[in-house]
CHARMM-style PDB file with segment names, atoms N, HN, CA, C and O in Angstrom:
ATOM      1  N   UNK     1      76.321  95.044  81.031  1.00  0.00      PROA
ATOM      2  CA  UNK     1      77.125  96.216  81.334  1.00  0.00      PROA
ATOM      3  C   UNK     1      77.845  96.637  80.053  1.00  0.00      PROA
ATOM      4  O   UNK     1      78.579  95.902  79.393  1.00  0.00      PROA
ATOM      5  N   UNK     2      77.544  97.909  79.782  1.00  0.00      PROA
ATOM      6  HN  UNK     2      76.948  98.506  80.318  1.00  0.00      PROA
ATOM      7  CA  UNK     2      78.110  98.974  78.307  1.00  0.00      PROA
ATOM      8  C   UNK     2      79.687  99.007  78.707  1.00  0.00      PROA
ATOM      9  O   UNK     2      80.031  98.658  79.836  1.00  0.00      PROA
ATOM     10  N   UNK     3      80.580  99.418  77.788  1.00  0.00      PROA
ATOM     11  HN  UNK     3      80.300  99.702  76.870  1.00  0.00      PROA
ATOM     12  CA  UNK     3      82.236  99.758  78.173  1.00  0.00      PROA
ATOM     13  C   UNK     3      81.988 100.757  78.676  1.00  0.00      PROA
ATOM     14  O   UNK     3      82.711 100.913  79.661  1.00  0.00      PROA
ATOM     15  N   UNK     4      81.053 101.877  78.456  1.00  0.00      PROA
ATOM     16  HN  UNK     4      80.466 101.751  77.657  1.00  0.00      PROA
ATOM     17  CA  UNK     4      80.771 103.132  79.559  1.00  0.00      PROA
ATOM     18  C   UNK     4      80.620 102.828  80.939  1.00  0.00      PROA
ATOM     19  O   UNK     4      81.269 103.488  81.750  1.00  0.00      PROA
ATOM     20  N   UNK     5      79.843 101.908  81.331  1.00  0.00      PROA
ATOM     21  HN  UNK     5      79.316 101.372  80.672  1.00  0.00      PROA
ATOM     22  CA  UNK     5      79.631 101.144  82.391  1.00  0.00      PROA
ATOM     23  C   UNK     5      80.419 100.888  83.227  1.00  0.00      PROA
ATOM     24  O   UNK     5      80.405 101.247  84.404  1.00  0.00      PROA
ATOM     25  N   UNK     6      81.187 100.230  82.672  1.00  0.00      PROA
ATOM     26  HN  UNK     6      81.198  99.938  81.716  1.00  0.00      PROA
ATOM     27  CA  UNK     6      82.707  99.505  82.734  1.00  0.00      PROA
ATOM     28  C   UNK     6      83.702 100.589  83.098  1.00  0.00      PROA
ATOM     29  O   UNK     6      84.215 100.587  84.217  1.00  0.00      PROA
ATOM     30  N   UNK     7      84.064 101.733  81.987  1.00  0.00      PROA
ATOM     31  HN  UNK     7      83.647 101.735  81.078  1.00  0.00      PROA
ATOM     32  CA  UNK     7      84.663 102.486  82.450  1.00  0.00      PROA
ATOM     33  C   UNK     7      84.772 103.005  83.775  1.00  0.00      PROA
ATOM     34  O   UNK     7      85.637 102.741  84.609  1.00  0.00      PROA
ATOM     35  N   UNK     8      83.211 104.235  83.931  1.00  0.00      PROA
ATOM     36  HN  UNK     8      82.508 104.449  83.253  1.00  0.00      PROA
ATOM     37  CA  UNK     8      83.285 104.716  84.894  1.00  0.00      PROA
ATOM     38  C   UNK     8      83.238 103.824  86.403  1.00  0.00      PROA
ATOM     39  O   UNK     8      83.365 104.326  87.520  1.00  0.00      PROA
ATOM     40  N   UNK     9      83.029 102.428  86.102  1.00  0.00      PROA
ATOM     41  HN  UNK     9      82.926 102.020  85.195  1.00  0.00      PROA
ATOM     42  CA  UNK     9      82.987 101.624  87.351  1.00  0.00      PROA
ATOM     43  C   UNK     9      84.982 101.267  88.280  1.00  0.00      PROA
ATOM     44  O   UNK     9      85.502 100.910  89.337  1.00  0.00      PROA
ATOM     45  N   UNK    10      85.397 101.840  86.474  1.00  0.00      PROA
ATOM     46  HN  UNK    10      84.974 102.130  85.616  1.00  0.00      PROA
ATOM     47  CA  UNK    10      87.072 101.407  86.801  1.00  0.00      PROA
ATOM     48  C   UNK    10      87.559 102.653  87.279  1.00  0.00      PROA
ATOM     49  O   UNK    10      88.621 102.543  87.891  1.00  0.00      PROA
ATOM     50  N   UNK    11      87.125 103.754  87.190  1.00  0.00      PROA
ATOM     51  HN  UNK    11      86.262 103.844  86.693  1.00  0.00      PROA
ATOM     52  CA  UNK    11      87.816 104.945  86.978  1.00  0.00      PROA
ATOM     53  C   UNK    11      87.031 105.171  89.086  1.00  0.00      PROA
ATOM     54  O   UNK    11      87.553 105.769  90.027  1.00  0.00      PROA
ATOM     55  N   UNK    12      85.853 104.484  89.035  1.00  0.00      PROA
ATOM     56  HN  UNK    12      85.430 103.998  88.271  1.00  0.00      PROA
ATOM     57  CA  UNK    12      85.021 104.933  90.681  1.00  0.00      PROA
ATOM     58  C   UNK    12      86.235 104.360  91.395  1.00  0.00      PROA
ATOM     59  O   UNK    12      86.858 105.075  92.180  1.00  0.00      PROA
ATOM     60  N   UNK    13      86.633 102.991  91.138  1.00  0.00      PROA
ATOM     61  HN  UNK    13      86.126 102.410  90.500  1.00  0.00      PROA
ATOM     62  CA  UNK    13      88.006 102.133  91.550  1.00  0.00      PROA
ATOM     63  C   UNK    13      88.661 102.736  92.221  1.00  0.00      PROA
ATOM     64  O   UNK    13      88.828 102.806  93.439  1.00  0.00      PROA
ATOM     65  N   UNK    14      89.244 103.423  90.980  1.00  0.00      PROA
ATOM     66  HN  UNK    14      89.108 103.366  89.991  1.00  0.00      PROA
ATOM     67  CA  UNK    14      90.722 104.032  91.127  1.00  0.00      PROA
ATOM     68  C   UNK    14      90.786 105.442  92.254  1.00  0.00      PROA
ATOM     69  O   UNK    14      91.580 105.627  93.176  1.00  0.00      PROA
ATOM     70  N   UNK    15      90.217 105.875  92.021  1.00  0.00      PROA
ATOM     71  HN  UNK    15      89.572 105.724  91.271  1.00  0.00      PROA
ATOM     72  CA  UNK    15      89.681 107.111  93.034  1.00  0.00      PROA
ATOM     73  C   UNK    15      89.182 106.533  93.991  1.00  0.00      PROA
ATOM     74  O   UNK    15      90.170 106.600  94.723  1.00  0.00      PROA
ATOM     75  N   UNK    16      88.005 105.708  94.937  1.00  0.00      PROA
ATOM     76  HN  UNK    16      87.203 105.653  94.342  1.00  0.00      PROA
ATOM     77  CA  UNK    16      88.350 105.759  95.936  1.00  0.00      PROA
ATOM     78  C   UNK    16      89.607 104.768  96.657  1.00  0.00      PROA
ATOM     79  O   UNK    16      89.920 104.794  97.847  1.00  0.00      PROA
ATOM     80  N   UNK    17      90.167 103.977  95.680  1.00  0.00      PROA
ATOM     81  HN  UNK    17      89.913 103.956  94.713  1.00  0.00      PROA
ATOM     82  CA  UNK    17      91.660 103.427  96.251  1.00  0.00      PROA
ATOM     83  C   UNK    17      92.547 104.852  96.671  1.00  0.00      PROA
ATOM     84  O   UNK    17      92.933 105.175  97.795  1.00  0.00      PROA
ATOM     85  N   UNK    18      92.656 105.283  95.905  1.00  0.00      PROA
ATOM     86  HN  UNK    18      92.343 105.021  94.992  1.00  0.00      PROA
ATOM     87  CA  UNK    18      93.382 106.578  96.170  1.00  0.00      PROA
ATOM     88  C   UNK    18      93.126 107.553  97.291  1.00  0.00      PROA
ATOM     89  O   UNK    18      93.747 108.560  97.633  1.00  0.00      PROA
ATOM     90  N   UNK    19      92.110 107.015  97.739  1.00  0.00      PROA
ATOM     91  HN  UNK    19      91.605 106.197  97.461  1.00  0.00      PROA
ATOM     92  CA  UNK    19      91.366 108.281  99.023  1.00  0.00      PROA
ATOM     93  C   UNK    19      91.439 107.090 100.358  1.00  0.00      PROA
ATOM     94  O   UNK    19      91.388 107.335 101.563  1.00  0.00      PROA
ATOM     95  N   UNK    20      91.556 105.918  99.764  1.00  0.00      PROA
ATOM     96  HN  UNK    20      91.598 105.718  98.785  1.00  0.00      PROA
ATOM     97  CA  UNK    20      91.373 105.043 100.840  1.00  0.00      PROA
ATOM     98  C   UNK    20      92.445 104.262 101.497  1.00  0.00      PROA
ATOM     99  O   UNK    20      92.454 103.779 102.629  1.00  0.00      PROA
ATOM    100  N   UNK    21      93.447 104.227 100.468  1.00  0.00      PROA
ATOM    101  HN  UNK    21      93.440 104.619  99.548  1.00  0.00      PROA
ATOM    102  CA  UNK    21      94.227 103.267 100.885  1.00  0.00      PROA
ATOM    103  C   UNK    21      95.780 103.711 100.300  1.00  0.00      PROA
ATOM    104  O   UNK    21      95.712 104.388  99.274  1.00  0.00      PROA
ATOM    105  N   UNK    22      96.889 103.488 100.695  1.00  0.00      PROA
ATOM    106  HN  UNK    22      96.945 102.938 101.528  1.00  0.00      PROA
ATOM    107  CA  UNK    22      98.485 103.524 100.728  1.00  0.00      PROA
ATOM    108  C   UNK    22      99.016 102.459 100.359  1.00  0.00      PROA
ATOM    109  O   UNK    22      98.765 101.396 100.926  1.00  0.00      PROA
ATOM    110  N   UNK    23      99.883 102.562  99.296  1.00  0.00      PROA
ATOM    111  HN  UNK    23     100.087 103.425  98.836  1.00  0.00      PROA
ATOM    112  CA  UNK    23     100.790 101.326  99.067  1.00  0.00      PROA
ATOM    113  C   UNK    23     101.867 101.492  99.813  1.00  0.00      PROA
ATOM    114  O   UNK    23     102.401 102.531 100.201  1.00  0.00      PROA
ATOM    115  N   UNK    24     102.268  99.877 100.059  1.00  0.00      PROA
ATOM    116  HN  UNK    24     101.834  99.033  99.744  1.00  0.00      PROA
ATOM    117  CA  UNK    24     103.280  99.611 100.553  1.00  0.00      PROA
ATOM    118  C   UNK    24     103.879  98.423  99.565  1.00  0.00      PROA
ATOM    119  O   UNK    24     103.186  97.475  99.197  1.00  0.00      PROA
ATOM    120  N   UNK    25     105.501  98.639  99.123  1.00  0.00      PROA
ATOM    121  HN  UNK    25     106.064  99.409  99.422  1.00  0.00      PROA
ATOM    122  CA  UNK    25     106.530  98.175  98.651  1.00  0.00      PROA
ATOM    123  C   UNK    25     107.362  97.504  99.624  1.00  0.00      PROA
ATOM    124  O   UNK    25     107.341  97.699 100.839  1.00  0.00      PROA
ATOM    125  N   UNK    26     108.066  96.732  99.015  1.00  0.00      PROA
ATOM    126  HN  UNK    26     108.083  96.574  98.028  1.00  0.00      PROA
ATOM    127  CA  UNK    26     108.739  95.727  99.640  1.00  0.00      PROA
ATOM    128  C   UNK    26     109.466  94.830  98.766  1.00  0.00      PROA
ATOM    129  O   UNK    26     108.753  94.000  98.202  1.00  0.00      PROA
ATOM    130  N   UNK    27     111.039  94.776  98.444  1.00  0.00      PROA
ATOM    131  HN  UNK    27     111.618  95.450  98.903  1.00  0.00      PROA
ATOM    132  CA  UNK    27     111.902  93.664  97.615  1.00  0.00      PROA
ATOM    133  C   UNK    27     112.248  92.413  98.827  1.00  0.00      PROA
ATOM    134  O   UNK    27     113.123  92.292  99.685  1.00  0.00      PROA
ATOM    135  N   UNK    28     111.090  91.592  98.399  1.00  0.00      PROA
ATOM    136  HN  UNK    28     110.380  91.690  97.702  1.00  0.00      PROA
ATOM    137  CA  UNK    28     111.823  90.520  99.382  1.00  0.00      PROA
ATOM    138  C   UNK    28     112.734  89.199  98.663  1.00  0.00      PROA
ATOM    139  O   UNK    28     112.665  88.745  97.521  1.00  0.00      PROA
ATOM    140  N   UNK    29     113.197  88.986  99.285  1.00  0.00      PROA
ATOM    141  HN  UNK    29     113.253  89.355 100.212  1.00  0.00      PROA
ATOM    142  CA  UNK    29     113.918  87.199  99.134  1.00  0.00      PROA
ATOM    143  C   UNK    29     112.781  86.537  98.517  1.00  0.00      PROA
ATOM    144  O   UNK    29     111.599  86.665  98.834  1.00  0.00      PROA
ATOM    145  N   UNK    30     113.476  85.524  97.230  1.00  0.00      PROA
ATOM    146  HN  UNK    30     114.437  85.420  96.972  1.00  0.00      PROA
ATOM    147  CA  UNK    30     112.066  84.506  96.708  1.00  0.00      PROA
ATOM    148  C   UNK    30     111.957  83.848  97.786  1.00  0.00      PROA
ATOM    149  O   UNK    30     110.838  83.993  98.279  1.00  0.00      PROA
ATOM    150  N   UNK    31     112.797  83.025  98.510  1.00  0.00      PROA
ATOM    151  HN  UNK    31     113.705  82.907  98.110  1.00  0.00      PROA
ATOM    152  CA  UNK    31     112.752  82.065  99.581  1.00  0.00      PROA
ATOM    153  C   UNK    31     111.600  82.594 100.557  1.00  0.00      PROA
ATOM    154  O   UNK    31     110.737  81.826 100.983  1.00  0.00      PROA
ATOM    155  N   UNK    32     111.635  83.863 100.865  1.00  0.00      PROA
ATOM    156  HN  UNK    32     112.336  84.487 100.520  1.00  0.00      PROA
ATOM    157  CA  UNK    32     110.888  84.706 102.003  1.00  0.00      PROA
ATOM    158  C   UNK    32     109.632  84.602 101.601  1.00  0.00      PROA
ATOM    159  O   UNK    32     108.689  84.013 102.130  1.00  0.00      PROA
ATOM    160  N   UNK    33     109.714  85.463 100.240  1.00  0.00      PROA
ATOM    161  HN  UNK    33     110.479  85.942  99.811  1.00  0.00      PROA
ATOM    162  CA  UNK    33     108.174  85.303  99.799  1.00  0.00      PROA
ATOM    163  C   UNK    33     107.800  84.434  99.432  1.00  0.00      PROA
ATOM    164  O   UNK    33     106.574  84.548  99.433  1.00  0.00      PROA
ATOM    165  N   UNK    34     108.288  82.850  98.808  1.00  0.00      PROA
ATOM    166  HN  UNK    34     109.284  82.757  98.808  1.00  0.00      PROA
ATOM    167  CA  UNK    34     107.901  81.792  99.453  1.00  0.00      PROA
ATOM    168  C   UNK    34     107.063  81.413 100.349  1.00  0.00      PROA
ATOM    169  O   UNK    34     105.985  80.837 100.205  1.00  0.00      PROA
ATOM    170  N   UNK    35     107.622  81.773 101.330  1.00  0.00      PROA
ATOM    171  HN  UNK    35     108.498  82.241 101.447  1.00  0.00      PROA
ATOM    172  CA  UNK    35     107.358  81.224 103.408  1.00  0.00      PROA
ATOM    173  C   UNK    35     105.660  81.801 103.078  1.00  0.00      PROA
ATOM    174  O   UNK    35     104.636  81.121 103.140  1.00  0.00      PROA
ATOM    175  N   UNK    36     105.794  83.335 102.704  1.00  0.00      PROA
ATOM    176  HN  UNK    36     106.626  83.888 102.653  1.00  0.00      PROA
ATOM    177  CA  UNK    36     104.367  84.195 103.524  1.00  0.00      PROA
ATOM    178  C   UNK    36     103.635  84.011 102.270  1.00  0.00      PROA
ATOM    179  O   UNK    36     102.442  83.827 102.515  1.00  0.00      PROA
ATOM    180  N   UNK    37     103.988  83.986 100.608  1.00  0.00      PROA
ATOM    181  HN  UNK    37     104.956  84.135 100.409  1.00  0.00      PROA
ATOM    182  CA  UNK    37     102.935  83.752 100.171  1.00  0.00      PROA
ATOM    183  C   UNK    37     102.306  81.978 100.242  1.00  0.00      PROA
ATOM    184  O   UNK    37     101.135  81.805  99.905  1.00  0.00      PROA
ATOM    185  N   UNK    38     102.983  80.990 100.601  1.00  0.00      PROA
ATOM    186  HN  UNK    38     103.934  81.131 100.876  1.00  0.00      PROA
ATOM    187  CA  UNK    38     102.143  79.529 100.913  1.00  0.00      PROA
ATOM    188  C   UNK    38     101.486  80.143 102.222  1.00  0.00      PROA
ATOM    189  O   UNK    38     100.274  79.963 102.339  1.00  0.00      PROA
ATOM    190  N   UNK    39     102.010  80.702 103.015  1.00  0.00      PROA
ATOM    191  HN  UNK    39     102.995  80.848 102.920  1.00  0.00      PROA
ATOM    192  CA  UNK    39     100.866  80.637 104.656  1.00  0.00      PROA
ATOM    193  C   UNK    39      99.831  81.781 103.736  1.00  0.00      PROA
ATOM    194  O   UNK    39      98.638  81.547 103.539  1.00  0.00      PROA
ATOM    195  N   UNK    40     100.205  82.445 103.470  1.00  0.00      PROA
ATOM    196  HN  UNK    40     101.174  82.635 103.630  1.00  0.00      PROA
ATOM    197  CA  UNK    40      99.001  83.258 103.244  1.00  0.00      PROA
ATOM    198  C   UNK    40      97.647  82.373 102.246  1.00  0.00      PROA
ATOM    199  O   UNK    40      96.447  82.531 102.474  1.00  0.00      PROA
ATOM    200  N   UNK    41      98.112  81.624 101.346  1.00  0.00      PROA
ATOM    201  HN  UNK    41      99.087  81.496 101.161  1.00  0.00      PROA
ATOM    202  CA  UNK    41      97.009  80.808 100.998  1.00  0.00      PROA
ATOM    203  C   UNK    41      96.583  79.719 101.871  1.00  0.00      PROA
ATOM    204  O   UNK    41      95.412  79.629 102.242  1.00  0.00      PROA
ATOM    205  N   UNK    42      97.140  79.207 102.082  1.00  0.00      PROA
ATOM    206  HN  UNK    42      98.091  79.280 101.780  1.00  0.00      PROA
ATOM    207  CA  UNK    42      96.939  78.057 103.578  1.00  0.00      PROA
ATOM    208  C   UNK    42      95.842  78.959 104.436  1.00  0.00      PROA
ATOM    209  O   UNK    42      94.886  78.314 104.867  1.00  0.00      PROA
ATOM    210  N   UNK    43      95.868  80.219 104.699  1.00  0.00      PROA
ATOM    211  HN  UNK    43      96.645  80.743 104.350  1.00  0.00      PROA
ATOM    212  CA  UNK    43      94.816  81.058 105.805  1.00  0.00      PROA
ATOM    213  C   UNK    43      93.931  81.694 105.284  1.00  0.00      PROA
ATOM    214  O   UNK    43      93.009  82.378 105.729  1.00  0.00      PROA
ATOM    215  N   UNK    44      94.381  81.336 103.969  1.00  0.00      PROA
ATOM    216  HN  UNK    44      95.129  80.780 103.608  1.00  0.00      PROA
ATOM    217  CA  UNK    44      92.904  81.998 102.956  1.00  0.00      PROA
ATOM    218  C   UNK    44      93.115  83.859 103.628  1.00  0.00      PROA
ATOM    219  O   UNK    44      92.326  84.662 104.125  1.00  0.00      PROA
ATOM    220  N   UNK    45      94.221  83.887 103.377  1.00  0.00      PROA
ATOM    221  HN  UNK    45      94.862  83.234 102.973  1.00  0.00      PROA
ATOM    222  CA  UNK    45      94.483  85.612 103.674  1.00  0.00      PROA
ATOM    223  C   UNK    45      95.635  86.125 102.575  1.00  0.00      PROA
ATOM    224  O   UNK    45      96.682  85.740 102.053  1.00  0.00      PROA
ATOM    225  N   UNK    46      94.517  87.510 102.589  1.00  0.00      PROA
ATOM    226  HN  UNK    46      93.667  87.824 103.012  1.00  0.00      PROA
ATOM    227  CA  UNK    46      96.036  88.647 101.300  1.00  0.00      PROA
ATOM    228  C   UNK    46      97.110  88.442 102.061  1.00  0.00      PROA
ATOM    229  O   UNK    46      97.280  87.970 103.185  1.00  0.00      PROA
ATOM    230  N   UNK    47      97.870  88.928 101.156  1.00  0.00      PROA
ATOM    231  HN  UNK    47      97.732  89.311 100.242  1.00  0.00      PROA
ATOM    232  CA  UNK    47      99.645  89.351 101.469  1.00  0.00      PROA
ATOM    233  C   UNK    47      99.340  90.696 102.240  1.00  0.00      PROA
ATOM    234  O   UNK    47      99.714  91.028 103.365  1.00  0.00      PROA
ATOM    235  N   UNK    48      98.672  91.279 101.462  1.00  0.00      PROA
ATOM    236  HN  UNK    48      98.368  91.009 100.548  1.00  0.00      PROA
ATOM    237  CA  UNK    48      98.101  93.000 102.588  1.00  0.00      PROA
ATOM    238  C   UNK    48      97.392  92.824 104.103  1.00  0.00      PROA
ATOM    239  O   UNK    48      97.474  93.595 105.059  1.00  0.00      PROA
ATOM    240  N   UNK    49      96.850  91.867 104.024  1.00  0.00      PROA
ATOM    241  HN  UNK    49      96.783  91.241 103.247  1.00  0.00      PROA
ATOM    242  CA  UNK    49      96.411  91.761 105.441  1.00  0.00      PROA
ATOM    243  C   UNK    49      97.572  91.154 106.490  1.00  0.00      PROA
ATOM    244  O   UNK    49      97.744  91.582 107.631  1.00  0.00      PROA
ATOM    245  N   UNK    50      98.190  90.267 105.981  1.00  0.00      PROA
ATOM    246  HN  UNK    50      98.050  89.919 105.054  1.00  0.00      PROA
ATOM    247  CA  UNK    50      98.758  89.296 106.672  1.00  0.00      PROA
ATOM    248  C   UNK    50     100.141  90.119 107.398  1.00  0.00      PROA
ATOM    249  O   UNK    50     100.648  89.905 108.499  1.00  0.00      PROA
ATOM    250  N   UNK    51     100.609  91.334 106.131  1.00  0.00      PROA
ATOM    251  HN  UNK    51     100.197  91.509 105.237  1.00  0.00      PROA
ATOM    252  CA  UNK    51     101.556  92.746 106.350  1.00  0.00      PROA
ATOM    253  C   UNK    51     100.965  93.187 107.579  1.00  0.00      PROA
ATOM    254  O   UNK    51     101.385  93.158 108.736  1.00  0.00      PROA
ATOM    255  N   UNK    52      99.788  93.645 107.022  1.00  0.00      PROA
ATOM    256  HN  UNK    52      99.447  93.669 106.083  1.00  0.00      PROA
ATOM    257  CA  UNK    52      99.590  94.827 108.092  1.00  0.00      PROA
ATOM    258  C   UNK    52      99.416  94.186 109.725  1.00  0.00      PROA
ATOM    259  O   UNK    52      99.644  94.774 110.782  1.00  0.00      PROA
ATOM    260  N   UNK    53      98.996  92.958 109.538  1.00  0.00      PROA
ATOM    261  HN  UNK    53      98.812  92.480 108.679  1.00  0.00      PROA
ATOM    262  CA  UNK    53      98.591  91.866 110.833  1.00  0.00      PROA
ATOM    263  C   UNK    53      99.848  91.783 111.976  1.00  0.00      PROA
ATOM    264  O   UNK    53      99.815  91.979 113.191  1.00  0.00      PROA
ATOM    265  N   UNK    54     100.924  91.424 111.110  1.00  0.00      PROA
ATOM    266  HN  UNK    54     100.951  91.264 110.124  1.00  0.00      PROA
ATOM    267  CA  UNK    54     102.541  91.515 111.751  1.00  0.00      PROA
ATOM    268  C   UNK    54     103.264  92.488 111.809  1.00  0.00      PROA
ATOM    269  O   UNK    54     104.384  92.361 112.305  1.00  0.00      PROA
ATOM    270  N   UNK    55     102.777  93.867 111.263  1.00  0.00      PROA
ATOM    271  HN  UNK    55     101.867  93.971 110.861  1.00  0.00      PROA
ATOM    272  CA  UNK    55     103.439  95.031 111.916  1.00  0.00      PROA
ATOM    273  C   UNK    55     102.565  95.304 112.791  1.00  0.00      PROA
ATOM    274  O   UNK    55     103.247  95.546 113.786  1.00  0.00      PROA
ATOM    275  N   UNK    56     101.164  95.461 113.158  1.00  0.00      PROA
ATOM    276  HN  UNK    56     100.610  95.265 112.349  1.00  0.00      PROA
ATOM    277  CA  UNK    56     100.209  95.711 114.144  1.00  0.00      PROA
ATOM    278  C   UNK    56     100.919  94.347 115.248  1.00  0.00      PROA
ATOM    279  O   UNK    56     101.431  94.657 116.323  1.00  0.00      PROA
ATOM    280  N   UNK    57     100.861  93.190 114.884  1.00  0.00      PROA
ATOM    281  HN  UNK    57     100.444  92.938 114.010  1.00  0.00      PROA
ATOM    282  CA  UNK    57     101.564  92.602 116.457  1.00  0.00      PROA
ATOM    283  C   UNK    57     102.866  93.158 116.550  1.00  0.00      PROA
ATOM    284  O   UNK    57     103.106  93.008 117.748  1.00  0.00      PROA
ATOM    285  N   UNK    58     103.822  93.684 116.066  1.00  0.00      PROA
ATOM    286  HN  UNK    58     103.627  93.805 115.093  1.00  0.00      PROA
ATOM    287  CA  UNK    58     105.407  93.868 115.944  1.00  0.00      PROA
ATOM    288  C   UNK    58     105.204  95.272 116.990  1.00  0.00      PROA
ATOM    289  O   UNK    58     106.006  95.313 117.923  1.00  0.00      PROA
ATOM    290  N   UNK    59     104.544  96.020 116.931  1.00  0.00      PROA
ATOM    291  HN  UNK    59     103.892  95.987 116.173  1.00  0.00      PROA
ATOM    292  CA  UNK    59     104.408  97.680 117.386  1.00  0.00      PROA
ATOM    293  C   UNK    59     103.407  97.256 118.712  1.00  0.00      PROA
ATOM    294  O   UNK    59     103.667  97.789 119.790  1.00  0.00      PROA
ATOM    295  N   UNK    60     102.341  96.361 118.634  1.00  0.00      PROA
ATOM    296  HN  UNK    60     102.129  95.927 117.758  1.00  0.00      PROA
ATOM    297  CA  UNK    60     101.412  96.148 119.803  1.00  0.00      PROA
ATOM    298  C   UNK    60     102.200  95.338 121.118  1.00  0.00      PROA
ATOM    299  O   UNK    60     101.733  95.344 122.257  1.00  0.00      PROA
ATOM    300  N   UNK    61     103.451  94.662 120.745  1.00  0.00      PROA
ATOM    301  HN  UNK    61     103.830  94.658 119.820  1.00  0.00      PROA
ATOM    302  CA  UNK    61     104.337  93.570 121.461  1.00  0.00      PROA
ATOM    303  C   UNK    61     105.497  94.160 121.793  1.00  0.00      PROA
ATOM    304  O   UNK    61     106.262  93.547 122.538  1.00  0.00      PROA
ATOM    305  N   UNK    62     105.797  95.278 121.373  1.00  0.00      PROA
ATOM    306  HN  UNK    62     105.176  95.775 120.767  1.00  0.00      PROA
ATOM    307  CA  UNK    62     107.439  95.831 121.529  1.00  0.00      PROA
ATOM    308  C   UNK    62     108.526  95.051 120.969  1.00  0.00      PROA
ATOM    309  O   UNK    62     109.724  95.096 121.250  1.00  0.00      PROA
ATOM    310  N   UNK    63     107.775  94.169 119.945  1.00  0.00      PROA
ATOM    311  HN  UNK    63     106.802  94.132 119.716  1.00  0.00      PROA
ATOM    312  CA  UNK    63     108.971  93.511 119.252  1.00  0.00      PROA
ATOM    313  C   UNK    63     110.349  94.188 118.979  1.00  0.00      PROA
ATOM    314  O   UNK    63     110.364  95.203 118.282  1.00  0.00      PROA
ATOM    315  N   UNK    64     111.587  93.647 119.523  1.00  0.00      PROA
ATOM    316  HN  UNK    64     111.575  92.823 120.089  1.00  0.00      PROA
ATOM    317  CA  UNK    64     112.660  94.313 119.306  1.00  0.00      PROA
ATOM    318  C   UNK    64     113.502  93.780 118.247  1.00  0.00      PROA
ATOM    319  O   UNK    64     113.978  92.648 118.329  1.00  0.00      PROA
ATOM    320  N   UNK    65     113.704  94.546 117.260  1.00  0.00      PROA
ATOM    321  HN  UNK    65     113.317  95.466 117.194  1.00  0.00      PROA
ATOM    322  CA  UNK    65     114.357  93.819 115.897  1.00  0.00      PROA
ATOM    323  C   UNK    65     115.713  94.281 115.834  1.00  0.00      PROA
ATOM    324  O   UNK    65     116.252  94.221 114.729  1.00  0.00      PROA
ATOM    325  N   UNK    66     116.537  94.842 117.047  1.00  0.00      PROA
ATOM    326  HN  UNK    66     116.100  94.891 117.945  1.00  0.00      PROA
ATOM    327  CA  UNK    66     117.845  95.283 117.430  1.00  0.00      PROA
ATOM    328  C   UNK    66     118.748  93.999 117.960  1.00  0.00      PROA
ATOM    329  O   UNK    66     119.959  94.162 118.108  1.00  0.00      PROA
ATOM    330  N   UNK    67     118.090  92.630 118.262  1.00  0.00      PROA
ATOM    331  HN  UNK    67     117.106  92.498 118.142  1.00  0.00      PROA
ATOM    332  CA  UNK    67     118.642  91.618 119.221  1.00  0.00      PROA
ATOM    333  C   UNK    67     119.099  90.792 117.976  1.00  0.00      PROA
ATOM    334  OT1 UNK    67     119.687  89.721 118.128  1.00  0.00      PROA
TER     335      UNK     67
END
């Protein structure tokens, strides 16, 4: 593979991330991110999946975060 190669393979990247997908931010506690980044290797799962996994049960459960 040429750096042309390379390039346009980085630049295909970036564009369809951009058409495909939304960041999400978040300042957490080291302690916190601690907790979810060891489980998340322990489950052999991203930090992005494991997010989106516990707001999909949080909204699917009526989790109430008012109590």
């Amino acid at each position: 593979m040429n750096m042309q190669e390379k390039y346009n393979e980085s630049k295909y990247k970036q564009k369809y991330n951009k058409l495909n997908y939304k960041q999400l931010k978040a300042d957490i506690k080291p302690d916190d991110y601690t907790i979810i980044d060891n489980y998340c290797k322990d489950m052999g799962i991203s930090k992005a999946k494991f997010i989106v996994k516990c707001c999909k049960y949080c909204i699917n459960h009526d989790i109430n975060f008012d109590e």
